[in-house]
C-alpha positions as CSV (number, residue, x, y, z in Angstrom):
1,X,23.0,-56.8,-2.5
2,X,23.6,-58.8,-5.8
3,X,20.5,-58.1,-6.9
4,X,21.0,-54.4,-6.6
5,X,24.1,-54.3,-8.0
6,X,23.0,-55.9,-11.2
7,X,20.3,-54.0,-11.6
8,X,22.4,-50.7,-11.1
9,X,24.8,-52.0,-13.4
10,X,21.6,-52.2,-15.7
11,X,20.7,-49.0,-15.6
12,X,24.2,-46.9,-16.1
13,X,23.7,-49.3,-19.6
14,X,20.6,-48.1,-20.2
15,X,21.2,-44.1,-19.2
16,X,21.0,-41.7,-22.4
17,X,23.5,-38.9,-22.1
18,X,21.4,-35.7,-22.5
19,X,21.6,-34.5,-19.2
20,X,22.0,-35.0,-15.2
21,X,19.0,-34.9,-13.3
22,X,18.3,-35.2,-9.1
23,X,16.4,-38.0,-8.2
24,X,16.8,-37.1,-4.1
25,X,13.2,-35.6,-4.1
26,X,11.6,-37.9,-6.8
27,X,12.3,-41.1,-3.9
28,X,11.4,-39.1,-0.7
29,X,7.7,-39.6,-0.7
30,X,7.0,-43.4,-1.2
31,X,9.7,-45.4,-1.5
32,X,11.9,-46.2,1.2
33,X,14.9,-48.5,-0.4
34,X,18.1,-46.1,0.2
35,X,19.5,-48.4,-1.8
36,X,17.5,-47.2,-5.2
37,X,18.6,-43.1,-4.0
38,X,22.0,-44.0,-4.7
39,X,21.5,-45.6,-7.6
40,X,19.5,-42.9,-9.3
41,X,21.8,-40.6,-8.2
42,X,24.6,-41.9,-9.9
43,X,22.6,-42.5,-13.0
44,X,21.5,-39.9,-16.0
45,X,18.2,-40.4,-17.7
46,X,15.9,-37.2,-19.4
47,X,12.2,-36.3,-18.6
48,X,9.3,-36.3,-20.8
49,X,6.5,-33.5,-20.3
50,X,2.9,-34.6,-20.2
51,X,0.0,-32.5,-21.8
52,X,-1.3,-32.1,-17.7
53,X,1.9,-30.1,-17.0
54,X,3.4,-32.4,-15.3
55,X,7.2,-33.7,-16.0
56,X,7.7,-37.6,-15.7
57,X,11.0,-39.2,-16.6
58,X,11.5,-41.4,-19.7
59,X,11.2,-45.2,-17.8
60,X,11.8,-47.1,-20.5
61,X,14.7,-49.3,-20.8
62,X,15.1,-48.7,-17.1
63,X,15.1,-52.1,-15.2
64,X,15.1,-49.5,-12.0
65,X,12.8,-47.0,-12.7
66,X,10.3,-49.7,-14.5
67,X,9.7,-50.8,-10.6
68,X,8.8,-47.4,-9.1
69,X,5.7,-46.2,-8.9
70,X,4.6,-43.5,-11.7
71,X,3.5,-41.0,-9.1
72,X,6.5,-40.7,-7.4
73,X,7.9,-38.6,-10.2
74,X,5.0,-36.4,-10.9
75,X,6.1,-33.0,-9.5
76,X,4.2,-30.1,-10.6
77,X,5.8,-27.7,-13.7
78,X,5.0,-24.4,-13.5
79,X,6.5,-21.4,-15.1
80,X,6.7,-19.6,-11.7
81,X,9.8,-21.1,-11.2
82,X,13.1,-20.8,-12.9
83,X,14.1,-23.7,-14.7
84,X,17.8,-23.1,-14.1
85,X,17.9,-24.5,-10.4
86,X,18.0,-28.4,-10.9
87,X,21.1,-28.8,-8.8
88,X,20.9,-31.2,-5.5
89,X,19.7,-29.5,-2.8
90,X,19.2,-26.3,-3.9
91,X,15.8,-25.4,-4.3
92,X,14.4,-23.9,-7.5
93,X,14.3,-20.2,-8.1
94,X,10.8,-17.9,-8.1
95,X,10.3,-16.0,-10.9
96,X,6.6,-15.0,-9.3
97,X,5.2,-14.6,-6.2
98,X,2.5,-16.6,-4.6
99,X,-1.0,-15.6,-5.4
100,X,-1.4,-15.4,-1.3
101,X,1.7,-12.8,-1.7
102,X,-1.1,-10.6,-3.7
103,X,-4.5,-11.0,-1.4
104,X,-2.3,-10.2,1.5
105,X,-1.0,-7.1,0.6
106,X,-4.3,-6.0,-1.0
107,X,-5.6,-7.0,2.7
108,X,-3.1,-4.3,4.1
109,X,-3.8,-1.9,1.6
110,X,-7.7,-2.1,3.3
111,X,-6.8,-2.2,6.2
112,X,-4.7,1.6,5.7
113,X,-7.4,2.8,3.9
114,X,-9.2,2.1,7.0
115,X,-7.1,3.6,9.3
116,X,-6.7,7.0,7.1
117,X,-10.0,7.2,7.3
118,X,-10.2,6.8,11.2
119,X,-7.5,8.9,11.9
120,X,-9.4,11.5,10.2
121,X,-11.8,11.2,12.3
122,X,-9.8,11.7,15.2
123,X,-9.2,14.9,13.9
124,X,-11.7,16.3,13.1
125,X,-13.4,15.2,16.8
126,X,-10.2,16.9,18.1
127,X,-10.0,13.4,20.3
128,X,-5.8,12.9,18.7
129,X,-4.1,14.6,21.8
130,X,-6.1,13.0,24.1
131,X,-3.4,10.4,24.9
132,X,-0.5,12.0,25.9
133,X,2.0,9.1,26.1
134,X,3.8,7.2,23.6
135,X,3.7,3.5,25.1
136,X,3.8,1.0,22.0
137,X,3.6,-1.8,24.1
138,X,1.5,-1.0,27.2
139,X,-0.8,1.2,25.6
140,X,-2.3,-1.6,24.2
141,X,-4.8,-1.9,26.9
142,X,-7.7,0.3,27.4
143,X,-8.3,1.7,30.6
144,X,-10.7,-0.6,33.1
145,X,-11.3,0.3,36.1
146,X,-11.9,4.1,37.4
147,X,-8.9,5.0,39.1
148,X,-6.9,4.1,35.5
149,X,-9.1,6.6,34.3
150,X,-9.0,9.4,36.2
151,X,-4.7,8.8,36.4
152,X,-5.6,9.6,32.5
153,X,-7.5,12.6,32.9
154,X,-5.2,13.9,35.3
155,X,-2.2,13.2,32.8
156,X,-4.3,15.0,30.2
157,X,-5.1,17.7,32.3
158,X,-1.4,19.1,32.0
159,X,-1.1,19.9,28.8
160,X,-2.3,22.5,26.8
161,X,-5.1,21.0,25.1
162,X,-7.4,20.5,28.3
163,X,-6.9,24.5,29.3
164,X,-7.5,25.8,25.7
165,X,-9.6,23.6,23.9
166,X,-11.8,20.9,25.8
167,X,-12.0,23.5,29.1
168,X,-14.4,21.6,31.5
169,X,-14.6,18.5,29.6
170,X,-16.2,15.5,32.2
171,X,-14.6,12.4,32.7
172,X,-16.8,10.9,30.6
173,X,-16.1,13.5,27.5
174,X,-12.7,12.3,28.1
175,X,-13.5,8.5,27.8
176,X,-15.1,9.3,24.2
177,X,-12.0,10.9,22.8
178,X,-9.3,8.8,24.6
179,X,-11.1,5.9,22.9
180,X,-11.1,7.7,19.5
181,X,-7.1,7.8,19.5
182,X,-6.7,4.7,21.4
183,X,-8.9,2.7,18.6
184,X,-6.5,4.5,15.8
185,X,-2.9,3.4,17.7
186,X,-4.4,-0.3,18.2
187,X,-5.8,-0.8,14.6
188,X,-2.8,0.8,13.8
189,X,-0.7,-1.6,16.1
190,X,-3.1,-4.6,14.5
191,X,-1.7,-3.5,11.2
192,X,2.0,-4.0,12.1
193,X,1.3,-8.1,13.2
194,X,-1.3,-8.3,9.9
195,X,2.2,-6.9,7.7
196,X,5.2,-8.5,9.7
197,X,4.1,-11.8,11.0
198,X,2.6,-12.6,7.2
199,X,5.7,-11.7,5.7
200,X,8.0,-13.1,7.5
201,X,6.3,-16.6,6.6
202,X,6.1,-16.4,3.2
203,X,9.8,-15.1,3.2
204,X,10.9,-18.2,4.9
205,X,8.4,-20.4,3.0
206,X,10.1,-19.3,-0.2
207,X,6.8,-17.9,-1.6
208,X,8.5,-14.5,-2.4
209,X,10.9,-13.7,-5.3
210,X,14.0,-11.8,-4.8
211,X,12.8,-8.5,-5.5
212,X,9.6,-9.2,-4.0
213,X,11.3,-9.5,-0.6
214,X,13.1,-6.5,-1.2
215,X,9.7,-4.3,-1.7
216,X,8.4,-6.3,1.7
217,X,11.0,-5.1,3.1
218,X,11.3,-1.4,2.4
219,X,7.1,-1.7,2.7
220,X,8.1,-2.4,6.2
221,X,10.3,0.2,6.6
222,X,7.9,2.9,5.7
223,X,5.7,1.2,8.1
224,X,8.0,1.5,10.9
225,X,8.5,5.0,9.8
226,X,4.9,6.0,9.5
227,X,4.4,4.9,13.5
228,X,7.3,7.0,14.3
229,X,5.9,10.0,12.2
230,X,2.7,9.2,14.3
231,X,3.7,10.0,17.7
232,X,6.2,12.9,16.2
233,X,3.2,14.5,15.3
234,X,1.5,14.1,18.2
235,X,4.2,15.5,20.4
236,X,3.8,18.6,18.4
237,X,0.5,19.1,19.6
238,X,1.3,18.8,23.4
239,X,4.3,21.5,23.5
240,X,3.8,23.3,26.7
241,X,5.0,26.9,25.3
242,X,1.6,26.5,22.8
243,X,-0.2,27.2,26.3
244,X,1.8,29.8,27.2
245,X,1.3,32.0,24.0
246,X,-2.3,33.5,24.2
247,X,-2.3,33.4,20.4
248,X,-1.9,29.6,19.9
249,X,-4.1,26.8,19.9
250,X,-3.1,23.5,21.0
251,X,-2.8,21.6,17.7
252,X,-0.4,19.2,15.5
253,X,2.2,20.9,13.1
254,X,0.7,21.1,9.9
255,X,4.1,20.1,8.7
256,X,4.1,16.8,10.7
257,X,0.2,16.0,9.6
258,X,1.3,16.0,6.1
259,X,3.8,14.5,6.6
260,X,2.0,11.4,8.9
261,X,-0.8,11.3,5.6
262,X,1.3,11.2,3.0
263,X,3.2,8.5,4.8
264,X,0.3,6.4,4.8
265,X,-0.3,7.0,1.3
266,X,2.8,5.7,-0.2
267,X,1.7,3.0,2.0
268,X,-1.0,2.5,0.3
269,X,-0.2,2.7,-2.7
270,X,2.7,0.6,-2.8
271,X,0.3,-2.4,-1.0
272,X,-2.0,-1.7,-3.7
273,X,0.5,-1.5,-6.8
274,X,2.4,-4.8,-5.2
275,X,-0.9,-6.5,-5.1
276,X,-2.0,-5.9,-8.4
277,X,1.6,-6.7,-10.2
278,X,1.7,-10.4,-8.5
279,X,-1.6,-11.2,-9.6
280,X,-0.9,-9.7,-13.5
281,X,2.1,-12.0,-13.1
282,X,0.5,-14.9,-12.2
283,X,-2.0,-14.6,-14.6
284,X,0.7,-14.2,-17.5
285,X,2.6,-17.3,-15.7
286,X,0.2,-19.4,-16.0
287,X,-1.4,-18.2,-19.3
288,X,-4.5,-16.7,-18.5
289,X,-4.6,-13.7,-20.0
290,X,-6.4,-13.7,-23.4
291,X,-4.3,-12.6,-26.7
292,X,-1.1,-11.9,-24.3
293,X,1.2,-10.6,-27.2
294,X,-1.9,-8.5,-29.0
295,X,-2.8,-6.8,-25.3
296,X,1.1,-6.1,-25.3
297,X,1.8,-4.5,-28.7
298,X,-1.5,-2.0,-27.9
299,X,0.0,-1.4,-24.8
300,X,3.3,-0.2,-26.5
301,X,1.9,1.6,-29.2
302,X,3.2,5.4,-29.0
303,X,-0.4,6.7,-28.7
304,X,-0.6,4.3,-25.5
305,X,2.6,5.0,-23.9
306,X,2.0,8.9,-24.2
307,X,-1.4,8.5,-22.3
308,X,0.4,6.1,-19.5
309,X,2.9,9.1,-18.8
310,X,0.0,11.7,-19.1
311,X,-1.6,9.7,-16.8
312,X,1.0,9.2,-14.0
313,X,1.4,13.1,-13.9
314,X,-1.9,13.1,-13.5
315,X,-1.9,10.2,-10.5
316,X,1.1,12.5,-9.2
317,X,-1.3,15.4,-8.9
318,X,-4.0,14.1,-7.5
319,X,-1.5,13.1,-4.6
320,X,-0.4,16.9,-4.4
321,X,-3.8,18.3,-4.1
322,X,-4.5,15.2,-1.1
323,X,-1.5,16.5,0.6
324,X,-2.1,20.3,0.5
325,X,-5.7,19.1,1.7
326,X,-3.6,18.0,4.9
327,X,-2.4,21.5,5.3
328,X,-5.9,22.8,4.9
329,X,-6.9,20.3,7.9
330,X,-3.7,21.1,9.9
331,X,-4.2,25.0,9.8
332,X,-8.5,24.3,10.6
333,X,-8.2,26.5,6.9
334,X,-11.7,25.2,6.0
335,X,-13.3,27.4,8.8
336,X,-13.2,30.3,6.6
337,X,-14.1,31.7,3.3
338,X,-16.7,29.1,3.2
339,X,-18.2,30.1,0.0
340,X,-17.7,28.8,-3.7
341,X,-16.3,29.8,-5.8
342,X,-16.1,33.1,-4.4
343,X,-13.6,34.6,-1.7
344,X,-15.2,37.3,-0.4
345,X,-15.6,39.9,-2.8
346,X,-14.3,38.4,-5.6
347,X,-12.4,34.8,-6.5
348,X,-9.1,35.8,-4.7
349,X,-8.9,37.7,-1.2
350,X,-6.5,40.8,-1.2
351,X,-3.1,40.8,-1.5
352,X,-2.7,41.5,1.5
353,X,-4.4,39.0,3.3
354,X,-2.6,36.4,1.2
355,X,1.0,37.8,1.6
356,X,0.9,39.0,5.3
357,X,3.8,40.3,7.7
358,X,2.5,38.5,10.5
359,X,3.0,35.3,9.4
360,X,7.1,36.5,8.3
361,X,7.4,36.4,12.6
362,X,9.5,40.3,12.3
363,X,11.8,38.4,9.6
364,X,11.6,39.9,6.2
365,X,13.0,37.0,4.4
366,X,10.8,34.7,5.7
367,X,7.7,36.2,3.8
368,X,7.5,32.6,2.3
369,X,5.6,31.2,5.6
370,X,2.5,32.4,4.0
371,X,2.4,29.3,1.6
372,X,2.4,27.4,4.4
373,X,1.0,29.0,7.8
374,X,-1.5,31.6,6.3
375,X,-4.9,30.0,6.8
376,X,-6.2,32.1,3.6
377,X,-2.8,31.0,1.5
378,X,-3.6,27.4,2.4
379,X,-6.9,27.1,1.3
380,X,-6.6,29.3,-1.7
381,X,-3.9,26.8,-3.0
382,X,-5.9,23.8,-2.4
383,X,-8.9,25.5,-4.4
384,X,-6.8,26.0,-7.1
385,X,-4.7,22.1,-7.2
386,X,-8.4,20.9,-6.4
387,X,-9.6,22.9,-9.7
388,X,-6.3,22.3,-11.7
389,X,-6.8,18.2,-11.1
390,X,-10.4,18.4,-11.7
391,X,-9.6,19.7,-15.1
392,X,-6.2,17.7,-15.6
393,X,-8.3,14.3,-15.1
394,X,-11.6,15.5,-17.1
395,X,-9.6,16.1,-20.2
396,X,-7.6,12.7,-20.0
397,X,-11.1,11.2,-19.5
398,X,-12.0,13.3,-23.0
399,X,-8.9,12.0,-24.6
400,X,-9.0,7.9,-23.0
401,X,-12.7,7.6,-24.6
402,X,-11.2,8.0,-28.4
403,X,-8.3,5.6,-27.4
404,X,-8.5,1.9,-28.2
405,X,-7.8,1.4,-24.0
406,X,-8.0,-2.4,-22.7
407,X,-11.8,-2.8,-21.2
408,X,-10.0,-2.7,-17.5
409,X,-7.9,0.6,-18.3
410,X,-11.6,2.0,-20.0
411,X,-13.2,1.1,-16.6
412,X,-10.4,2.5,-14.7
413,X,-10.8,5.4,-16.6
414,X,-14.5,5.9,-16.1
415,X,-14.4,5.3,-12.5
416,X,-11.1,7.7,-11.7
417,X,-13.9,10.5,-13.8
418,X,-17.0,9.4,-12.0
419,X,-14.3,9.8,-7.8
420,X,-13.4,13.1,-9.5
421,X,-16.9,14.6,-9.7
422,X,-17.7,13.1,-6.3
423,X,-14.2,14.5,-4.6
424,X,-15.0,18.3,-6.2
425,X,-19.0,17.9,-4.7
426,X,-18.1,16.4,-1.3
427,X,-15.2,19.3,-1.3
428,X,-17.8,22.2,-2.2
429,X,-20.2,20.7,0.4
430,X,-17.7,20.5,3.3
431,X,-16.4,24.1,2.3
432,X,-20.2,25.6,2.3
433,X,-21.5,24.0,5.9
434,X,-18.4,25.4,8.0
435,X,-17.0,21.2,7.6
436,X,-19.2,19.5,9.0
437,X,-17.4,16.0,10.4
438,X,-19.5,13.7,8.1
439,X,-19.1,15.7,5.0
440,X,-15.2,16.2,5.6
441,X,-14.5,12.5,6.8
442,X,-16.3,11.3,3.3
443,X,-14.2,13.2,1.6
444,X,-10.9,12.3,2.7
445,X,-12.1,8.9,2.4
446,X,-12.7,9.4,-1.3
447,X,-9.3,11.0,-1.6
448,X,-7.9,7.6,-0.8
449,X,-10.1,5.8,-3.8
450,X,-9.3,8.8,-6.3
451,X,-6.1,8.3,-5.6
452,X,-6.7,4.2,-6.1
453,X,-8.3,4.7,-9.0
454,X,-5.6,6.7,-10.8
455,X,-3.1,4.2,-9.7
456,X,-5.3,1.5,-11.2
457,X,-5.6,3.0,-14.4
458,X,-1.3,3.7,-14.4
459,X,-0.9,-0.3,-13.3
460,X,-3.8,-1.3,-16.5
461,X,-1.3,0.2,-18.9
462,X,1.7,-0.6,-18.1
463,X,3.5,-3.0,-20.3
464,X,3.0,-6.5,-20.3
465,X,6.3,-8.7,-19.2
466,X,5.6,-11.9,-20.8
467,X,7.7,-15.3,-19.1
468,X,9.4,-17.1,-21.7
């Protein structure tokens, strides 16, 4: 212990006073004299930074530090932490998340994109009220043996649905639409491990920054919601009194399918924008991005900022015109008038047919209903947000081209334009061939990547924040 002593005595002669430092971590690798903890615990000493990133303490004049190993000091510096936290046992702070943080929530934006475009199927094979239970657990399992079966069919038989809609349906019918909802609850089930179980790890890991737990965490909550949503919409659909009334058809609410998509929407959009912002940041962290400070005064010139807003009214609208396309759905609205761009006898149907009494239920006031329950209303108002965005994003396109965009937000750009046409033909098409399930599930699906691609071009110019 002499020997240590002297040498520590050494060393508090030899420290420079510019600063404490924490040794603890430095020491818990390779060497395994407790002894030598203490001492550099006690003692002060200042780090030099080596052109490789890496900080490595000033050993000179250290009769301590001489002894140990170079390697045991190398710890990685990186501007995706905050260089604030250098007190013992406190770890330091993230100023960015994890790249992983990024491909995972891209993964789950895919992955909703997927199941939008499933559950639209379900729809439009009228297979979404085929399963008339809401068992988050112990539906999980598909049906195996015949008896399970038929105790489904028999459940189904009670509700409206069976009587009304799928009258006579085999057993075997049945199997192919019970499997079309069960497949959307389990990828949607599958979704809910993919988003929790993921984040819950890189929570505890540290891999998150403070606000990035705070979007996981109202991401979740909208996910939990959008489950909830699911089976309230479904319910709607197997109300008893909708067999009862000779002029209703077994069906969701309208209301509640709009709701259910536009659930998943923010979904997906959020996943998507989160995505995208952790890798911008990581590439700004770690200085990667090419002329930084040039990128970010074009990207706050007022020319450029008053595009960004046009374009984010415009990224609203397109969201609008998805929506009301859910009312279309809801209300089978694409059934009739299926001509373009006529209605009938001319562009718009009577007055009367758009503003009717029926839909009021004997209530006067409640003349309003027709925006939202009259078949000819519905659609009418989707032609004309269709029409409106179609316009809306084709001028923005006019006006982008003369700008001096970044090449991403002038790819962006031209591929939001090129979704647009495609969303107006596959539109037209499904309209003209009475919505035929191909045609109508392709173009809710490029809903979803109009809708991406408007976000995409909003995230490409948003201002860069550059890390000191």
């Amino acid at each position: 212990m002499s020997l240590v002593s002297t040498l520590f005595q050494r060393t508090l002669s030899h420290a420079r006073p510019l600063g404490h430092t924490t040794f603890a971590r430095l020491f818990s690798s390779r060497s395994s004299a407790s002894v030598f903890r203490q001492a550099a615990l006690a003692g002060r000493t200042h780090f030099l930074r080596a052109s490789a990133g890496i900080r490595v303490p000033n050993r000179a004049g250290s009769p301590i530090l001489a002894h140990v190993p170079a390697h045991v000091f190398m710890r990685p510096h990186s501007s995706s932490y905050s260089s604030s936290a250098s007190t013992l046992g406190k770890p330091p702070r993230r100023t960015v998340d994890a790249p992983i943080v990024g491909y995972w929530t891209l993964f789950c934006a895919s992955m909703v994109f997927g199941i939008i475009v499933w559950g639209g199927l379900t729809r439009l094979t009228e297979s979404g009220l085929s399963i008339v239970e809401w068992a988050p657990i112990t539906g999980a399992k598909l049906p195996t043996s015949d008896a399970q079966w038929e105790a489904e069919f028999e459940k189904y038989k009670q509700f409206p649905e069976y009587h009304k809609v799928h009258i006579g349906i085999t057993l075997d019918d049945f199997k192919k639409i019970y499997f079309m909802e069960w497949f959307h609850r389990n990828i949607g089930r599958l979704f809910g491990v993919v988003y929790l179980l993921p984040a819950a790890y890189f929570v505890s890991k540290g891999l998150v920054t403070r606000a990035g737990v705070a979007k996981i965490g109202g991401l979740g909550l909208l996910l939990l919601g959008q489950g909830a949503m699911g089976w309230y919409m479904v319910a709607s659909g197997l109300e008893k009194e909708l067999g009862e009334r000779p002029d209703a058809v077994p069906r969701v609410s309208q209301y509640r399918l709009t709701s259910h998509l536009s659930l998943a929407y923010l979904l997906y959009a959020g996943l998507s924008l989160y995505g995208w912002n952790v890798f911008r940041a990581n590439r700004l962290a770690r200085n990667k991005v090419a002329n930084a400070e040039a990128l970010r005064a074009l990207l706050l010139k007022p020319t450029i900022v008053s595009f960004r807003r046009k374009i984010t009214a415009a990224t609203l609208l397109v969201g609008t015109t998805c929506l009301s396309g859910a009312m279309v759905a809801g209300l089978d609205a694409g059934l009739i008038y299926n001509e373009f761009p006529m209605m009938g006898l001319g562009p718009v149907p009577p007055l009367t047919e758009l503003w009717n009494a029926f839909y009021a239920r004997g209530n006067p006031d409640d003349m309003w209903r027709n925006l939202s329950e009259n078949p000819t209303t519905v659609q009418l108002e989707h032609r004309v947000l269709a029409m409106t965005t179609f316009f809306t994003l084709s001028a923005l396109w006019w006006q982008g081209r003369r700008l001096p965009l970044p090449r991403a937000a002038r790819v962006m750009l031209h591929t939001m334009y090129g979704f647009a046409w495609l969303q107006v033909a596959l539109g037209i098409s499904t309209l003209v061939n009475f919505v035929p399930i191909a045609y109508a599930s392709a173009h809710q699906a490029n809903s979803v990547l109009l809708l991406a691609s408007a976000l995409g071009l909003y995230h490409t110019l948003r201002p860069l924040r550059l890390l000191k």
